[in-house]
Backbone bond lengths (Angstrom), bond angles and torsions (degrees), N, CA, C in turn:
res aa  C-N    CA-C-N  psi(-1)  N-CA   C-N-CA  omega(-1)  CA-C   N-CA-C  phi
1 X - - - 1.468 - - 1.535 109.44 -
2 X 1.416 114.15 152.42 1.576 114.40 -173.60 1.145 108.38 -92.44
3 X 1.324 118.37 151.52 1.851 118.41 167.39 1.286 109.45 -118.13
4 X 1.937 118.27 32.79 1.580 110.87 -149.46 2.126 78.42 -81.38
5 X 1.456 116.48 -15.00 1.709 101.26 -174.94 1.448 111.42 -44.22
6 X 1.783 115.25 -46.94 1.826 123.47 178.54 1.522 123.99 -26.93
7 X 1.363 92.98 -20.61 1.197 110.79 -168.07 1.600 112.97 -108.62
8 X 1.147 116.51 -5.85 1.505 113.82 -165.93 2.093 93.28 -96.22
9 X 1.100 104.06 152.41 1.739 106.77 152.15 1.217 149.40 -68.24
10 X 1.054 161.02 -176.89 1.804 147.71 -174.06 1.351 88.09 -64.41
11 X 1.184 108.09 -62.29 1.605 112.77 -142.37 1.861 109.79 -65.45
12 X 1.078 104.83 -29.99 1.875 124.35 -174.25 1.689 86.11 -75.07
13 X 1.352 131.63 -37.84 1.200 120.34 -148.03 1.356 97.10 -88.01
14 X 1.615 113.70 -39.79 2.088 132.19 178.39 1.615 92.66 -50.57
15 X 1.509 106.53 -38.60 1.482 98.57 -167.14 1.592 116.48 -71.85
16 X 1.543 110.17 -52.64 1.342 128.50 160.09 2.268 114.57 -23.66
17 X 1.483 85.18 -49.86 1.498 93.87 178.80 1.098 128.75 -70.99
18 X 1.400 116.56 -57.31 1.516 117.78 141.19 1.248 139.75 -27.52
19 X 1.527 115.13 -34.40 2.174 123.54 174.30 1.472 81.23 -80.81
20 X 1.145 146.01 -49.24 1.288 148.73 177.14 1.389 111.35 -35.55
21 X 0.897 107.22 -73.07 1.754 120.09 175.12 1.354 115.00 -42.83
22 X 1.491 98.52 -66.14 1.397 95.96 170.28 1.321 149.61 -39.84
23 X 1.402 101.03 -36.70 1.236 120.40 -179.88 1.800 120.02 -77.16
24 X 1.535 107.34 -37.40 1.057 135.60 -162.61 2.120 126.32 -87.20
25 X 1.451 78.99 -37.43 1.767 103.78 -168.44 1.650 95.81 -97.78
26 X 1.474 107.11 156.17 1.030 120.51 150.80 1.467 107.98 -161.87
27 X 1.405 115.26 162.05 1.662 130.27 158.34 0.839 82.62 -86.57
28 X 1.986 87.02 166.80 1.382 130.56 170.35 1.619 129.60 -85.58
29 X 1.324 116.98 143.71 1.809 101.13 -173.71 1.369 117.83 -98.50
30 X 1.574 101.06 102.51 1.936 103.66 162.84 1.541 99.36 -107.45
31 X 1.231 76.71 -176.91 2.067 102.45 179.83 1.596 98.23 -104.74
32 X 1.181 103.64 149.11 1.161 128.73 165.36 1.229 119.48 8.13
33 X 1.700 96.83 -87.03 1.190 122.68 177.21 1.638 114.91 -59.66
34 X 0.868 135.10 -35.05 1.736 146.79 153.91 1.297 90.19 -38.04
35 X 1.042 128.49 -93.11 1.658 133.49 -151.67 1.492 98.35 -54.33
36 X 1.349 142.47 -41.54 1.096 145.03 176.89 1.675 116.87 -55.81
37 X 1.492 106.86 -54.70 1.579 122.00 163.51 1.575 115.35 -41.29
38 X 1.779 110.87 -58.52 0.747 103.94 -173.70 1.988 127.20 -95.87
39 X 1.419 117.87 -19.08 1.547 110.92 142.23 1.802 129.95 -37.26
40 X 2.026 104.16 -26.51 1.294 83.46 -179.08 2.123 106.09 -85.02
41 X 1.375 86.33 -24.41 1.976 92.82 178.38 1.661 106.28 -55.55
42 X 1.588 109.21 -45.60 1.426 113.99 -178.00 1.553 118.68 -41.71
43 X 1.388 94.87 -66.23 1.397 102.28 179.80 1.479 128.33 -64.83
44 X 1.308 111.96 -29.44 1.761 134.49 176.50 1.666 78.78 -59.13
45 X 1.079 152.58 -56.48 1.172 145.13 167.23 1.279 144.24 -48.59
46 X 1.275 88.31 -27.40 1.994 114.72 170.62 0.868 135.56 -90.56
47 X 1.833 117.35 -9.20 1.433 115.12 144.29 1.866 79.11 120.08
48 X 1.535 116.72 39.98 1.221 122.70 176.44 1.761 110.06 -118.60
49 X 1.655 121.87 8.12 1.228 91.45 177.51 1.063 130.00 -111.54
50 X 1.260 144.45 145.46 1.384 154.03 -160.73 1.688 110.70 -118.50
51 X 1.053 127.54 13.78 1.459 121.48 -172.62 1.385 99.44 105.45
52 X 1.501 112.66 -123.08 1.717 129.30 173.80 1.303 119.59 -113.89
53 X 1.538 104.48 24.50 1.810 107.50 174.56 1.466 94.07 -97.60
54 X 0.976 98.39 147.75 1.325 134.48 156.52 1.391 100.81 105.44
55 X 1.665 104.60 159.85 1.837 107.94 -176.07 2.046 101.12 -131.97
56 X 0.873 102.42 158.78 1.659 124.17 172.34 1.711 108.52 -108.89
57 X 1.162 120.12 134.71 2.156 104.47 166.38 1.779 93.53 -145.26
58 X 0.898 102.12 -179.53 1.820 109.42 -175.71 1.363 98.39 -163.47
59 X 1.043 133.60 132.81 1.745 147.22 -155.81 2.168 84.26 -84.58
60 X 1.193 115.45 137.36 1.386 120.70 -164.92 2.233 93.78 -117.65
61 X 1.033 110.02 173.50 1.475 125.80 -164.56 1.697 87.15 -59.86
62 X 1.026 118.70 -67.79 1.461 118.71 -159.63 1.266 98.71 -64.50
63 X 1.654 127.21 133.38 1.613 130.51 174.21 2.010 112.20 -69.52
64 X 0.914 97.05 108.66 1.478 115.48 151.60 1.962 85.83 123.47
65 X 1.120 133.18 43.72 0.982 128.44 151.23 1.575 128.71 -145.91
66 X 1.209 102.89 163.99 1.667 108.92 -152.88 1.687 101.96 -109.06
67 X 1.286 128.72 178.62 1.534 130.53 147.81 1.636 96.59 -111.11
68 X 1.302 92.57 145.99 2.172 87.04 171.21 1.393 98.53 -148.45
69 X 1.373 134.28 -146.72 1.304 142.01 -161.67 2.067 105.34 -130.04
70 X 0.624 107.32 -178.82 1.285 103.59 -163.28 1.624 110.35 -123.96
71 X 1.619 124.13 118.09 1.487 95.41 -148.83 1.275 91.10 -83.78
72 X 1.352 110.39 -179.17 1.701 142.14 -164.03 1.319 97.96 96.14
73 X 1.229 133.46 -54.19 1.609 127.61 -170.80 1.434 113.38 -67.26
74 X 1.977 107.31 159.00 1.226 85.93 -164.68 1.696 91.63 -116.24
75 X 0.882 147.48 171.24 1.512 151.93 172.92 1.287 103.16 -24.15
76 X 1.730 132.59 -42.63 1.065 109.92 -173.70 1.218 107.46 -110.09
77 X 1.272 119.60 53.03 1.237 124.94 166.24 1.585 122.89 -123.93
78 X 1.363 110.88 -10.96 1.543 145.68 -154.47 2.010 80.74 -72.31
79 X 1.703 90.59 141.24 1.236 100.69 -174.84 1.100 112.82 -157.75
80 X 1.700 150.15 135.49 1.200 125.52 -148.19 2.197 104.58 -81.66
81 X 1.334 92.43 -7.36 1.857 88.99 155.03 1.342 133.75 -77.82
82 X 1.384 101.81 -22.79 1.500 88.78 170.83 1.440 112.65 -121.23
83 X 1.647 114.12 60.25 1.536 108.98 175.08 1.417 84.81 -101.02
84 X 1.671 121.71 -164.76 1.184 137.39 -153.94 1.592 100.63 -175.07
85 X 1.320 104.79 117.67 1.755 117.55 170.87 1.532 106.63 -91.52
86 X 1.206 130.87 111.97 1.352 129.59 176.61 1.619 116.97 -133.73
87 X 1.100 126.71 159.32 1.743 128.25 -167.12 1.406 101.48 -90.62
88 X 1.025 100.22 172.01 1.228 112.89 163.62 1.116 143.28 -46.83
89 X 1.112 128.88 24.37 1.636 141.96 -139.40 1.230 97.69 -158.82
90 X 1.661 112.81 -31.04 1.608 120.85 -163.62 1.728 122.16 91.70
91 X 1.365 90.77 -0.13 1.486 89.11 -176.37 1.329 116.15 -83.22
92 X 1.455 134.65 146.48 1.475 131.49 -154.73 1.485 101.84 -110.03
93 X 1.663 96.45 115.12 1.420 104.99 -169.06 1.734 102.97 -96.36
94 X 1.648 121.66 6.19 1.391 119.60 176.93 1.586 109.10 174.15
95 X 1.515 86.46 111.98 1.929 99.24 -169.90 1.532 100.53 108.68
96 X 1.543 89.84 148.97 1.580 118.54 -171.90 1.613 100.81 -74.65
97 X 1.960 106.23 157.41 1.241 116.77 162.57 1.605 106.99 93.01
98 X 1.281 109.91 -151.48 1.177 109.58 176.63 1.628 125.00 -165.74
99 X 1.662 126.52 161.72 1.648 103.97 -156.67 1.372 90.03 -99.20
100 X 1.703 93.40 172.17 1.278 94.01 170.81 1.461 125.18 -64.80
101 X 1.406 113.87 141.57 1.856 113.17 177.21 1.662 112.95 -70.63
102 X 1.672 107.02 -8.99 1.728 93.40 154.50 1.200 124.11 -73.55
103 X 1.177 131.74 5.47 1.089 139.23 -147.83 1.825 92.66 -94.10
104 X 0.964 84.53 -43.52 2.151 99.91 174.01 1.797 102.72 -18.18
105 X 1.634 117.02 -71.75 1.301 97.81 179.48 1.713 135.06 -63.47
106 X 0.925 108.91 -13.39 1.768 125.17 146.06 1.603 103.77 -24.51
107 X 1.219 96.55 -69.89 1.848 98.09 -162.73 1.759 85.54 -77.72
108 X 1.162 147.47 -30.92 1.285 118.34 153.45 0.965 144.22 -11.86
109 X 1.544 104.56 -89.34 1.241 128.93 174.84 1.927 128.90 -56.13
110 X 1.715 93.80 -22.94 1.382 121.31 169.81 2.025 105.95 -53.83
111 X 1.414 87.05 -41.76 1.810 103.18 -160.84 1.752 93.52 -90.12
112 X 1.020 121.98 -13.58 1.361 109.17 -174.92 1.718 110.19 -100.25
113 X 1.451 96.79 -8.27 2.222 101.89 -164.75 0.978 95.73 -170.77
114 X 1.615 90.78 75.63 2.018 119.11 145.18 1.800 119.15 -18.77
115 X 1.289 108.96 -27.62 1.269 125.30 -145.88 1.573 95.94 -91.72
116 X 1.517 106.24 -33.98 1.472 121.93 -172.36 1.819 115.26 -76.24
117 X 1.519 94.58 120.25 1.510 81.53 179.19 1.680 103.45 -133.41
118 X 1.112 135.77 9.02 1.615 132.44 153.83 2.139 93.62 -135.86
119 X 1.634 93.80 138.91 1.318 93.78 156.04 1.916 106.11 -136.38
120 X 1.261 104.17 170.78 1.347 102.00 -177.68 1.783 97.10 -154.05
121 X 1.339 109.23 145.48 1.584 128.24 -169.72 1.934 94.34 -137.12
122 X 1.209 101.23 106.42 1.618 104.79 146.09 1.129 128.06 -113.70
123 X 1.194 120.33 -179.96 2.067 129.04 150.57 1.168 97.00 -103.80
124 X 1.324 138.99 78.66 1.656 139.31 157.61 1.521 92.42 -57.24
125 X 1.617 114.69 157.24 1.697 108.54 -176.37 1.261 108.42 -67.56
126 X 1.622 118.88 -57.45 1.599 131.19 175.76 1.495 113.18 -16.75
127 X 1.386 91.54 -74.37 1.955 110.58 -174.08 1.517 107.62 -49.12
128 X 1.467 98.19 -52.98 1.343 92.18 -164.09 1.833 119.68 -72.68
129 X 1.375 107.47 -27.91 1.580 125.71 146.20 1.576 113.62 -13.52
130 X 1.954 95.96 -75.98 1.180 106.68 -170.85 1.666 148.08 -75.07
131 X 1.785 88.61 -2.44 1.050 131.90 168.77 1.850 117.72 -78.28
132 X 1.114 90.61 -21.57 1.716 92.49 171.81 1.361 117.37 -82.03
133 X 1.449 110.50 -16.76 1.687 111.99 -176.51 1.716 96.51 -92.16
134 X 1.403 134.52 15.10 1.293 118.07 178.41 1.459 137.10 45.35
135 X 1.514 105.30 21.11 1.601 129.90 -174.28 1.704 98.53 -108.33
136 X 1.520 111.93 151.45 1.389 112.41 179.45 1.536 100.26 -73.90
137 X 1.110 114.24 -177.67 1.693 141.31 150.94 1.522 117.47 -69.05
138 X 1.292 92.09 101.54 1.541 100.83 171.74 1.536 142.57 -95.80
139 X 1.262 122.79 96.04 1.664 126.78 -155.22 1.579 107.51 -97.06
140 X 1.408 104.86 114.68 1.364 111.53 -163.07 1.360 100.75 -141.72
141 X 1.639 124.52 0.23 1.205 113.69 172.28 2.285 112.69 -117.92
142 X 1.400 102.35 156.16 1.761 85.04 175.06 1.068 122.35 -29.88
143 X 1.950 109.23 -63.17 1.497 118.09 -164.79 1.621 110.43 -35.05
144 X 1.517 116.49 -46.16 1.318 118.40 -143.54 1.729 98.86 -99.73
145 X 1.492 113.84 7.06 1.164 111.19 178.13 1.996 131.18 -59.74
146 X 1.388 88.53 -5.81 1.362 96.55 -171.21 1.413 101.35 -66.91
147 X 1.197 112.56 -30.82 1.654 125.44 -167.45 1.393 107.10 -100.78
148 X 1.808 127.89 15.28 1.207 121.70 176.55 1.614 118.01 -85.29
149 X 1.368 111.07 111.67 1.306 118.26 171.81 1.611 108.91 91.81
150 X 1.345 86.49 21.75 1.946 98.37 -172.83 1.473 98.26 -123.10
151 X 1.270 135.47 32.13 1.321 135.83 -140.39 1.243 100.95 -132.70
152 X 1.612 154.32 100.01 1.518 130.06 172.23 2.215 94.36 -102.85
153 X 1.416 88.03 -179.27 1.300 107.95 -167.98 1.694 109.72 -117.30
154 X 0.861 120.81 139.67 1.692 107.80 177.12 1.572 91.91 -139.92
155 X 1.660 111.19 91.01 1.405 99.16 -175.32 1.892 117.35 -92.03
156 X 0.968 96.07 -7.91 1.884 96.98 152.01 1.041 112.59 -95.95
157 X 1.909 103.69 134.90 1.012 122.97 157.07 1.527 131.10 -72.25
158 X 1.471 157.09 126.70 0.884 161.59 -138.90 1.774 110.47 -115.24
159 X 1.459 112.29 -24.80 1.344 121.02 -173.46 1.263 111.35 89.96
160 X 1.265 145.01 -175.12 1.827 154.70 174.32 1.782 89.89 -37.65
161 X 1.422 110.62 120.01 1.373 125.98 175.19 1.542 101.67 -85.64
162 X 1.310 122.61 50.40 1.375 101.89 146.90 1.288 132.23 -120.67
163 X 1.352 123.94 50.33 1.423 133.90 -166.44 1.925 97.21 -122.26
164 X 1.360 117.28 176.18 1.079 125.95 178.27 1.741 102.80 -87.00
165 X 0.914 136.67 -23.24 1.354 124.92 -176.69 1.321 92.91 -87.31
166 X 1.380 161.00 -82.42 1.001 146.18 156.58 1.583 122.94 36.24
167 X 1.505 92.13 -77.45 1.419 119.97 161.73 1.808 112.92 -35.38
168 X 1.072 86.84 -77.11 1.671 106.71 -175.81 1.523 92.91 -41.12
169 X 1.444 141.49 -61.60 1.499 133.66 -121.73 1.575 85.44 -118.63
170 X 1.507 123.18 15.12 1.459 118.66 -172.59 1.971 101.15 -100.89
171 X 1.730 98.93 -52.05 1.087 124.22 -157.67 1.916 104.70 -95.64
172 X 1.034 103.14 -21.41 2.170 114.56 144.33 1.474 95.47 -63.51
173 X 1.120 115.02 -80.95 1.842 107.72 -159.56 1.420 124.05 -26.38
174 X 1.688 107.26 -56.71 1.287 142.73 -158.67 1.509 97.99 -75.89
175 X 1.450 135.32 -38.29 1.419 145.23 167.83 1.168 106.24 64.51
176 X 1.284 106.50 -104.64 1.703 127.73 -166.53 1.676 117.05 -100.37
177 X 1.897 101.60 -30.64 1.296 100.57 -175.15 1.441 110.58 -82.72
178 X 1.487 95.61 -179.71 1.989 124.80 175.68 1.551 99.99 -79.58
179 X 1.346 138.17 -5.21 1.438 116.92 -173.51 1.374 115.63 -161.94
180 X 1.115 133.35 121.56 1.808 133.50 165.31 1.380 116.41 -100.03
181 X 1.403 111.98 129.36 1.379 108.41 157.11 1.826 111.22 -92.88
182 X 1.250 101.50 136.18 1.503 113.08 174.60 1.330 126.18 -115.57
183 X 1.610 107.78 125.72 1.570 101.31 -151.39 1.596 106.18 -83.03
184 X 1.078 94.51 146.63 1.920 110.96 179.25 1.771 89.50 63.57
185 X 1.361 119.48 63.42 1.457 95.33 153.33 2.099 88.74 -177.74
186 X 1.374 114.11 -62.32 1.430 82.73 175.84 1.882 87.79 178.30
187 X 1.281 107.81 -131.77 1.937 125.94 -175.56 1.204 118.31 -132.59
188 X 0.965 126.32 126.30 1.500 144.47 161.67 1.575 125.06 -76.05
189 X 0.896 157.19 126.71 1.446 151.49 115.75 1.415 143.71 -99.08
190 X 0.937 113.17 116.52 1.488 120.08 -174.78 1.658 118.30 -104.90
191 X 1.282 117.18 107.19 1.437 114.46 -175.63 1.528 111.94 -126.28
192 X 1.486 99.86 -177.83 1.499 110.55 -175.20 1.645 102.98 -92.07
193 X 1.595 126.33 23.39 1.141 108.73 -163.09 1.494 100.48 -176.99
194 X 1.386 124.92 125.00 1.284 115.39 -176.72 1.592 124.23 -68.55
195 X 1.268 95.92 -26.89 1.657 106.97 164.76 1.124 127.91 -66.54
196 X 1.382 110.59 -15.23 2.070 122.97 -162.00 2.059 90.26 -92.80
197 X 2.030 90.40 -50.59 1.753 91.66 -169.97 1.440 104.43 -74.40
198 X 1.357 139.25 20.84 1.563 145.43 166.07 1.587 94.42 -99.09
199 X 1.501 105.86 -78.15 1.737 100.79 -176.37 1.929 114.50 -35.30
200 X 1.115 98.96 -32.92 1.900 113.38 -160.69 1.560 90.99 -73.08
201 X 1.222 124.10 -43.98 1.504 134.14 -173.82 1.227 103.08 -57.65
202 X 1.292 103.41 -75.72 1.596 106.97 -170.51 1.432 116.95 -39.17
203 X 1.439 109.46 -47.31 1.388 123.68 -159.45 1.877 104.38 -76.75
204 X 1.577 98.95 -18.11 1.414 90.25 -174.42 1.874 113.07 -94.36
205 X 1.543 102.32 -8.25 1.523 97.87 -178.01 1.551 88.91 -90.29
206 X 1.282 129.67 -45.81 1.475 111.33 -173.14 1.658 122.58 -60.57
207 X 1.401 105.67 -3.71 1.330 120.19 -156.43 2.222 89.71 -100.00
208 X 0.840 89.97 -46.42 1.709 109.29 162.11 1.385 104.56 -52.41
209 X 1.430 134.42 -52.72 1.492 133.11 -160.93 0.957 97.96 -71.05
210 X 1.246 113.25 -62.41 1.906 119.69 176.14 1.585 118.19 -45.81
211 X 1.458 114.64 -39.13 1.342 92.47 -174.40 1.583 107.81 -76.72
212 X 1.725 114.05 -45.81 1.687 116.85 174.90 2.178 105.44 -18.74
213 X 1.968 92.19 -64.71 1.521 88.42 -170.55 1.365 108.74 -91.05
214 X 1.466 145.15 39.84 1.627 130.34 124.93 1.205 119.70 -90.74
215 X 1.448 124.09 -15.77 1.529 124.76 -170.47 1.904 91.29 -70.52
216 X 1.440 107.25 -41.95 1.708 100.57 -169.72 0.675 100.16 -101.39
217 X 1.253 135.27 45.86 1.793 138.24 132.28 1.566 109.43 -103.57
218 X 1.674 119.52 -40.97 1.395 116.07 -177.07 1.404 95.74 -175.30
219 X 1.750 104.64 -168.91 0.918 98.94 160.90 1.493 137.08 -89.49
220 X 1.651 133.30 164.32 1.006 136.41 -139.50 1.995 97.24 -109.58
221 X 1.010 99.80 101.24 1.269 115.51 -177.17 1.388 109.22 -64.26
222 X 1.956 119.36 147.11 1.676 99.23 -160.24 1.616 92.50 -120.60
223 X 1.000 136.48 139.98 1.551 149.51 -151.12 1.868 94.27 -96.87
224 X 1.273 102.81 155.78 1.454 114.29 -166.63 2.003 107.79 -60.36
225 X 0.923 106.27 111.97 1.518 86.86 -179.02 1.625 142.07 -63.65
226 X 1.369 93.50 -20.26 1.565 108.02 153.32 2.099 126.65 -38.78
227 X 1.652 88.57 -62.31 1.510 121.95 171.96 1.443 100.55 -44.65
228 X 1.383 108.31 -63.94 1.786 125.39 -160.44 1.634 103.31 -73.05
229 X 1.534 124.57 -22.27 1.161 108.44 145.56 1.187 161.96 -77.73
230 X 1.783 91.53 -13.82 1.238 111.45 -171.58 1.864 94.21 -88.21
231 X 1.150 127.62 -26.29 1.019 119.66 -161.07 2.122 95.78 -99.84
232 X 1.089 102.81 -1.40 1.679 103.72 157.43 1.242 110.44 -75.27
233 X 0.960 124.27 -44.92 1.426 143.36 -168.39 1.631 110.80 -67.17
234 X 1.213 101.31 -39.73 2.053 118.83 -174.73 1.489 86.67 -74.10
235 X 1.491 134.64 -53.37 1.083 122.67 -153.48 1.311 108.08 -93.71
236 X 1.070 121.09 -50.04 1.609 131.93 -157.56 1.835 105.12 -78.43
237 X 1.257 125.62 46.40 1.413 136.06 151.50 1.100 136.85 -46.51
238 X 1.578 160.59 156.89 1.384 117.45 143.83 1.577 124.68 -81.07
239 X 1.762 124.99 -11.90 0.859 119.75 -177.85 1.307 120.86 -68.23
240 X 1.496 125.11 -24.41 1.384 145.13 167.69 1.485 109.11 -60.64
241 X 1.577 101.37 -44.90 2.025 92.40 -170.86 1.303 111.88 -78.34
242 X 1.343 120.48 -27.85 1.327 112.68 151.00 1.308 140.33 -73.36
243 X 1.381 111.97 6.49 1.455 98.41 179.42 2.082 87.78 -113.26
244 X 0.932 113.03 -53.85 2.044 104.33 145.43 1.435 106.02 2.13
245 X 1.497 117.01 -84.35 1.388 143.19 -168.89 1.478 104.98 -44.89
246 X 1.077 122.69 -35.00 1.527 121.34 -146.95 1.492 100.80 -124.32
247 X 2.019 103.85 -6.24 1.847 97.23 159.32 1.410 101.97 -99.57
248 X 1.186 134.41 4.91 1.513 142.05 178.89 1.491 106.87 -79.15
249 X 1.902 98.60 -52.35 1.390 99.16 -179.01 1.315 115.61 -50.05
250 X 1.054 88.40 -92.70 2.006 103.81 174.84 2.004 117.92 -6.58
251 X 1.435 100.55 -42.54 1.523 103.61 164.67 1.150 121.14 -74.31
252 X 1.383 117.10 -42.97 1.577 126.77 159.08 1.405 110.92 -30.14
253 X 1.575 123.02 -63.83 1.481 124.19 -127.07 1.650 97.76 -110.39
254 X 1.267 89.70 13.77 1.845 100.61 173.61 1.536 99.41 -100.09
255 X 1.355 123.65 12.88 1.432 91.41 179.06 1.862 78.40 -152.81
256 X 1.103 128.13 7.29 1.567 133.35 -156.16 1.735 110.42 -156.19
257 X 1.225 108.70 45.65 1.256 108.06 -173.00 1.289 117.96 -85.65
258 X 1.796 114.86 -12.71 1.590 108.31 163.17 1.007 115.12 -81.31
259 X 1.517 152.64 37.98 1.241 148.14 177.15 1.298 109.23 -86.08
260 X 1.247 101.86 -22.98 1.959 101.81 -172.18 1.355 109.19 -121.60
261 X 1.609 115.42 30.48 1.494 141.28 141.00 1.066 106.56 -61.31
């Protein structure tokens, strides 16, 4: 066996891991609407449900429309029959019922970051906890590195987000990054990938739990930022969030296998 790696540097070795990955990993193949069904079961699992708050959307083939969930249902009820493709306006261009009217800053944020093609907003308990103390999100451990320096703050609250200013003061906040915390109300993510804004979710309410329980132990010590990028960077891939995605599924679909009915 060779030991010529002893010899290689961090960076040759990140690289090494990565042709590795590549070669080696894969996700699993759903449609759209599958991955949508099943991010809302995922998370209903992850310590994201609140009743019927919060919404999921994913930018759909036709430009200026989304797929989303259908309100009355609650995350773990989400099924690729009862999602709903609707415009920008909210009007439902396929499937019964109707979306939620928070859903309005969606097509916001849609119009402000081309780049964005699934976003998702819950009250996970953690987040939304940590959101009452009007302090940002603080990432100070590996796990939560995916979300280091990817983090905005929206420390006014706006009241029931279904108005157009709302909109406006959601999708300003959020700017450039993958994630907002919003105070007194819950998390945002906006990604290039419905699998990335599932991985980003998860990672950001557990990333919330952790900070709630180090702050009441001490204070929260802040990790080198160099480190904390490089290790955003290790994690936050897409070949990783899909293959993430597709060990989520599989736990999911053992107990939720009509979702992608």
């Amino acid at each position: 066996m060779s030991n010529d790696t002893f010899n290689l540097d961090k960076d040759q070795l990140i690289k090494k891991s990565f042709d590795q990955m590549d070669h080696h990993l894969q996700g699993a193949s759903y449609t759209m609407a599958q991955k949508l069904a099943l991010t809302c079961r995922i998370l209903f699992e992850n310590g994201h449900d609140s009743g019927l708050a919060g919404q999921i959307t994913a930018r759909a083939a036709q430009p200026g429309t989304y797929l989303t969930q259908r309100l009355g249902f609650g995350f773990n009820e989400a099924c690729v029959s009862n999602l709903l493709l609707v415009n920008e306006d909210l009007e439902v261009v396929q499937g019964d019922g109707m979306a939620n009217p928070a859903n309005r800053f969606h097509s916001w944020l849609y119009r402000a970051r081309p780049d964005v093609q699934c976003i998702i907003h819950t009250h996970a308990l953690h987040t939304a906890a940590l959101s009452m103390l009007e302090v940002p999100l603080e990432i100070s451990h590996m796990d939560n590195c995916v979300l280091y320096d990817d983090v905005a703050f929206l420390s006014t609250w706006p009241g029931v987000p279904v108005g157009n200013e709302e909109g406006e003061m959601i999708a300003a906040a959020i700017g450039d990054k993958r994630a907002l915390l919003l105070a007194h109300h819950g998390l945002l993510v906006a990604c290039s990938s419905i699998e990335e804004a599932c991985m980003l979710s998860i990672a950001f309410e557990r990333a919330a739990r952790m900070h709630l329980l180090a702050a009441a132990a001490g204070k929260i010590k802040p990790i080198d930022p160099k480190l904390g990028r490089e290790a955003h960077d290790w994690i936050l891939r897409a070949l990783r969030s899909s293959v993430g995605f597709a060990y989520y599924a599989r736990r999911c679909l053992k107990n939720n296998v009509e979702c992608l009915e």
